[in-house]
Residue, then its C-alpha position, 0 to 999 in steps of 0.5 A: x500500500x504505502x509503495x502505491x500510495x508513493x506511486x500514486x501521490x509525491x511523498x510530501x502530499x501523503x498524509x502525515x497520520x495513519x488514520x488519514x492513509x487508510x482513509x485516502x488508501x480505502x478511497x483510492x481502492x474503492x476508485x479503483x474497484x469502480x474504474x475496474x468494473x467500468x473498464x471491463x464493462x468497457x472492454x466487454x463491450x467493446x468487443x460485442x459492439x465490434x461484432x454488431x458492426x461487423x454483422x452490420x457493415x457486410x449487411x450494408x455492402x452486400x446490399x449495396x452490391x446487390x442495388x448497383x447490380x439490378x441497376x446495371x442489368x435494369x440499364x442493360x435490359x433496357x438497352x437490349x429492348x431498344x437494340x431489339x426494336x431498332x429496326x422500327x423505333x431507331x433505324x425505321x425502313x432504312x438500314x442504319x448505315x444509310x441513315x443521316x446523322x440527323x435522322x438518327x440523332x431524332x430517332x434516339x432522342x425519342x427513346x426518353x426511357x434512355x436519359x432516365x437511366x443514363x446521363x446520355x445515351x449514344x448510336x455508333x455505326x459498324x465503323x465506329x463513328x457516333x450517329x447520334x448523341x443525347x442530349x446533344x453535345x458539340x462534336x459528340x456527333x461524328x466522333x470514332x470510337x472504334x479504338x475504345x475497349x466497349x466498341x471492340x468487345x460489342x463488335x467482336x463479342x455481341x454480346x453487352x458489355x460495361x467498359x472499365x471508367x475512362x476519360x471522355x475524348x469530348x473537350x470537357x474530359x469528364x470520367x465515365x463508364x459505358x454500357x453498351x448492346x450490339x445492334x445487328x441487322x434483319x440477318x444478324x449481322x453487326x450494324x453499330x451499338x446502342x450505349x448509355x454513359x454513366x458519369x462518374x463525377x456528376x451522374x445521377x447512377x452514384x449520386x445515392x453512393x456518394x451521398x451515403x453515410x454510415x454512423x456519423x464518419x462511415x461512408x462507401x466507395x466503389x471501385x474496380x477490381x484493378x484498384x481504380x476508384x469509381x465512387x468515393x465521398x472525395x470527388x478528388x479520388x475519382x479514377x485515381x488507384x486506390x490510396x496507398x494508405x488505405x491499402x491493407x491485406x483486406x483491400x488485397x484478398x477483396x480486389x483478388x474477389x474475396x467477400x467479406x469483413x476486417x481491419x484495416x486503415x484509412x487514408x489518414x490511418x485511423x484504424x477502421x472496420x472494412x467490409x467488401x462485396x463483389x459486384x461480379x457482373x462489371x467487375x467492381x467492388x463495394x467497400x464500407x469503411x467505418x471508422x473504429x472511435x465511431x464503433x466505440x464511441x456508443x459505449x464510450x458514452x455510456x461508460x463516461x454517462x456511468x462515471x458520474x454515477x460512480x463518483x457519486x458513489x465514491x463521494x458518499x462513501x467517504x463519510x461513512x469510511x471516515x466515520x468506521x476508520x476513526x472508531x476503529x483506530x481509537x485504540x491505536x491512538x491511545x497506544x501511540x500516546x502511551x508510547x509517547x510518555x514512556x519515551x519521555x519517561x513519565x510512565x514506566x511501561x504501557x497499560x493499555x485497556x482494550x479488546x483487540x490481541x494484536x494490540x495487547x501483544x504490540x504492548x506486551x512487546x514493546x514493555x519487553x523491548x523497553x525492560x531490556x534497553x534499559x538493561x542494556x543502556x546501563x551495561x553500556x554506560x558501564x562499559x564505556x566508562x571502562x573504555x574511557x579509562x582505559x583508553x585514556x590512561x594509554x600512554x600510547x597514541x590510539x583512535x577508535x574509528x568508523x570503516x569508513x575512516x570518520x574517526x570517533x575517539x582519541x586519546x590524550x597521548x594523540x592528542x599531545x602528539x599532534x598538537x590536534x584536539x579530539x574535536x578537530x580530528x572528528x571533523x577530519x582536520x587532521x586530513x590536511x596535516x598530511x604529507x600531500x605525497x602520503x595523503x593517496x598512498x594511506x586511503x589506498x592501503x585503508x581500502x584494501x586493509x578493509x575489504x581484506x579484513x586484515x590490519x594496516x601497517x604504514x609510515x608517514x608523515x604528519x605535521x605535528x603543530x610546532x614540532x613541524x613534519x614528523x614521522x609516524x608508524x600507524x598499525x590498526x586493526x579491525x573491531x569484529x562483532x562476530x564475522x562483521x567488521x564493526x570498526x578500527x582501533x589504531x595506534x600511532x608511535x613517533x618514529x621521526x629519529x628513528x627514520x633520521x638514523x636510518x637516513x644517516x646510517x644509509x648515507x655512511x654505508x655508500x658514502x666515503x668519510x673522508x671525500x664525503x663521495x661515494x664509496x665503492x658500494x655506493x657506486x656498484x649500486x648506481x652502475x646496476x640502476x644504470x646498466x638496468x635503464x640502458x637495457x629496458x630504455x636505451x639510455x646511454x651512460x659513460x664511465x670516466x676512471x682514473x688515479x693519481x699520478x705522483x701522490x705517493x710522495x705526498x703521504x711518504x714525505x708530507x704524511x697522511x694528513x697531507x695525502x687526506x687533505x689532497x684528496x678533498x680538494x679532489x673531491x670539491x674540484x670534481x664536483x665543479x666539473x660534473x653536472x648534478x645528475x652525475x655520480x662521483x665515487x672515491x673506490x679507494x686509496x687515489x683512484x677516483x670514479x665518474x659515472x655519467x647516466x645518459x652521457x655520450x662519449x663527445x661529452x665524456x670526453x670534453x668532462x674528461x679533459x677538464x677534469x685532468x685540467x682542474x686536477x693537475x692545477x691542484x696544489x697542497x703545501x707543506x713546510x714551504x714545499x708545495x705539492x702537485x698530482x696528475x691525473x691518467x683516465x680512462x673513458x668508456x661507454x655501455x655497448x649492445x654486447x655488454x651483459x653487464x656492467x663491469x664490461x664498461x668498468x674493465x673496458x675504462x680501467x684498461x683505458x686508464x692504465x694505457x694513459x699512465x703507460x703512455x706517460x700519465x697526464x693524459x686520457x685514453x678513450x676505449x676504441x668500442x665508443x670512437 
């Protein structure tokens, strides 16, 4: 009910009460009920008024079939009467292809039985031409027909016939369908025809089909069994084919000679009921169109003369419905109060004095449910203060929140830790303490830490009040109430020096302490990262070593902190020699490395020469005794053969050594990179 009553009417137009919904539902129902009844009566009859109308429409048509019928054979009749006496009454003694025209024209007019059936009549001689034409018409007289279908079938024939509907071949052109009878002489020889013309547009022969209306819009047409229309209440249709839009498999199986009652469309595609008859002597077929609204429309009347009868019942329902609903429902109002009051506490359960067992039960229920939320209430307080102590007493960071993230609870710890009270973190403030690069990468892992079902362990970065970034290591972990997830508890612990530590001690296990360059481990992993990009991008890399020439004396005469001190001012020179992306490695004792990712060999070369320039500039002094090095280097690149990275670190060690052989102070370049 309440889904028809949102179906029926916008919720904000429902009424607010119980009592009112039964009122409108019982209404609406009644309404339905009698729209049922009124709709079924008007599909019951519907259906019987289609068949009335059948039985009608073919008794209409068969009607007119059979009146169009005696029509034509009363004219043929009367044509073959006159033709029979036309030796006395239109030819008189003289054969008629000796009579003038003049003559003849007088003898037909005689014959006024003839205009009282035809629109004009005519005699054609046994060439063909017009001997006489009634009521005379300027150049009817004189005119050959002999190519005119009638003509040929009357001459070959001699027997009557009714032509199909042509166009005069006088000047007005008018549509027509000929009659005609042979006239034969005293031997029984062909001498001419007598014919009547009846006028498709103006004649009197279809004026009464025309005319003829069935209901208020139903009407008939006449039309040839080739489609071609003889009568229509549309003067404008008149020997045109039949409309395209009126075409149907009922207009088909009639023009093939089927008699009978259907469906179909009208020229403007109304649905309507279709009844033919065949008229079989001139070929021609009777059509009766009724329009299928017109068929309805007396039950229609009907039905809508009904409707008020029904609102009227309706209307006078509603009282009483109103009356009964109210009577009934007075329990119902009482229990609702009493509910009230308990809710606000003045009554401690409900004592409701009526007769109807489902409401006893309804209040027998709700004192249970009441007794028990009470108990739970209290156990519930309970608990929660012993949460709230516990959790507040934790000197670990801890938040209680929802599966969706909202955070519910934190404790005094976290609180000190961010420097965020609980408020702010409840309105998810804490969102934008966040490390913008830690933001995604945390909601990702909350996901899938949900629809996993298992904990979340992460480090990130949080803003912390005055104590700027730090580092935080979340671990939460879901709330279960039996199989369902009911939230998550997290716990946070500072790890920001932890992670400075890390830092550090990663930095001094790749990194030399006395050149602050890179150490020989910190260089092996660079040359991987490299070699990998050179084999799955292309990208070129080159490599420069080389060791000093001439520091041996510099430890030996000026000591080790002479020899410490000149590898420094290497390393700073170094640094002004190469780009940033470049790597500077000490290897050990005076032997240096240069490793340049997506560096050509032009460009190593050019880096390698400043480098020897920059590094024999150098110059430590020591007891008024100044103190110079070279540098031998060796220049290699990554080649297509290499299967790994120390191929290039051979290639330009050995490169460095041909440069210390051939005199020291120089660079050699591996023959692989020319």
């Amino acid at each position: 009910m309440r889904r028809c009553f949102k179906t029926l009417l916008p919720k904000t137009l429902l009424p607010k009460t119980l009592f009112g919904r039964l009122v409108l539902g019982t209404g609406v129902g009644w309404s339905v009920l009698v729209i049922a009844i009124l709709w079924v009566s008007l599909r019951g009859s519907s259906g019987l008024a289609e068949e009335i109308n059948r039985a009608h429409l073919n008794y209409e048509a068969s009607l007119i079939a059979r009146d169009i019928q005696q029509s034509i054979s009363l004219r043929l009749d009367t044509l073959k009467t006159i033709a029979s006496s036309q030796a006395g009454a239109l030819q008189g003694d003289v054969p008629l292809t000796e009579d003038s025209d003049d003559d003849v024209q007088a003898r037909l007019s005689d014959h006024t039985a003839l205009l009282e059936l035809f629109d004009s009549a005519f005699v054609v001689d046994a060439e063909g031409d017009v001997m006489g034409f009634t009521p005379s018409l300027p150049g009817a007289v004189g005119l050959n027909v002999a190519d005119r279908e009638y003509f040929r079938f009357v001459r070959e024939v001699g027997r009557p016939f009714v032509g199909r509907p042509i166009n005069s071949k006088l000047h007005d052109s008018r549509p027509l369908v000929v009659m005609g009878v042979p006239l034969t002489d005293a031997q029984g020889h062909f001498t001419g025809m007598l014919g009547g013309v009846v006028n498709l547009r103006d004649g009197r022969f279809f004026l009464d089909l025309r005319s003829l209306r069935i209901g208020e819009e139903g009407y008939a047409v006449l039309m040839t069994s080739d489609g071609t229309v003889l009568s229509h209440p549309d003067s404008s249709l008149i020997m045109q084919h039949v409309p395209s839009t009126l075409e149907s498999p009922v207009l088909e199986q009639a023009l093939d000679g089927w008699q009978g009652t259907g469906t179909g469309r009208l020229i403007d595609g109304e649905p309507a009921l279709m009844s033919y008859h065949q008229v079989w002597e001139p070929a021609w077929i009777v059509g009766i169109f009724l329009p299928q609204s017109q068929t309805r429309q007396p039950i229609i009347d009907y039905v809508r003369r009904q409707w008020w009868v029904a609102v009227i019942v309706v209307l006078s329902m509603l009282p009483m419905l109103w009356w009964l609903l109210r009577l009934g429902l007075s329990p119902l109002r009482r229990l609702a109060r009493q509910i009230a009051q308990v809710g606000q506490g003045d009554i401690p359960r409900i004592s409701l004095d009526t007769s109807l067992e489902e409401l006893q039960r309804i209040a027998q229920t709700f004192n249970s449910v009441e007794y028990e939320r009470n108990r739970e209430r209290a156990e519930r307080r309970s608990r929660q203060a012993y949460l709230d102590a516990v959790l507040s007493s934790s000197p670990l960071p801890m938040f209680l929140a929802d599966l969706e993230g909202r955070i519910s609870y934190v404790n005094p710890a976290l609180e000190t830790l961010t420097g965020l009270s609980a408020a702010s973190f409840k309105h998810r403030a804490w969102l934008r303490r966040l490390h913008p690069e830690d933001r995604p990468v945390l909601f990702a892992l909350w996901r899938d830490a949900i629809n996993g079902g298992h904990g979340l362990y992460h480090q990130l970065r949080f803003e912390c009040g005055d104590a700027g970034m730090m580092w935080l290591e979340l671990y939460t972990s879901q709330v279960m109430n039996g199989e369902q997830p009911q939230g998550v508890v997290g716990f946070v612990k500072d790890i920001t020096h932890l992670r400075a530590q890390q830092k550090r001690q990663l930095w001094e296990a790749e990194h030399d302490p006395l050149t602050r360059l890179l150490n020989r481990r910190g260089f092996e992993r660079r040359l991987e990262k490299t070699f990998q990009r050179f084999r799955e991008h292309g990208e070129t890399a080159s490599l420069i070593l080389f060791d000093l020439d001439s520091f041996k004396p510099i430890n030996d005469e000026g000591g080790h902190a002479l020899g410490d001190e000149m590898l420094r001012a290497i390393a700073r020179c170094l640094e002004g020699c190469v780009r940033r992306d470049d790597h500077l490695a000490r290897l050990g004792g005076d032997e240096f490395a240069i490793l340049l990712p997506g560096c050509g060999n032009p460009q190593a070369v050019r880096i390698a020469e400043e480098v020897r320039h920059a590094v024999s500039e150098l110059s430590v002094l020591r007891k008024d005794k100044r103190y110079r090095v070279t540098a031998s280097l060796g220049i290699s690149c990554l080649g297509v053969a290499d299967v790994d990275a120390q191929a290039m670190v051979k290639r330009a060690d050995a490169a460095s050594y041909d440069a210390k052989a051939q005199g020291k102070n120089r660079m050699m370049n591996d023959a692989r990179c020319l």
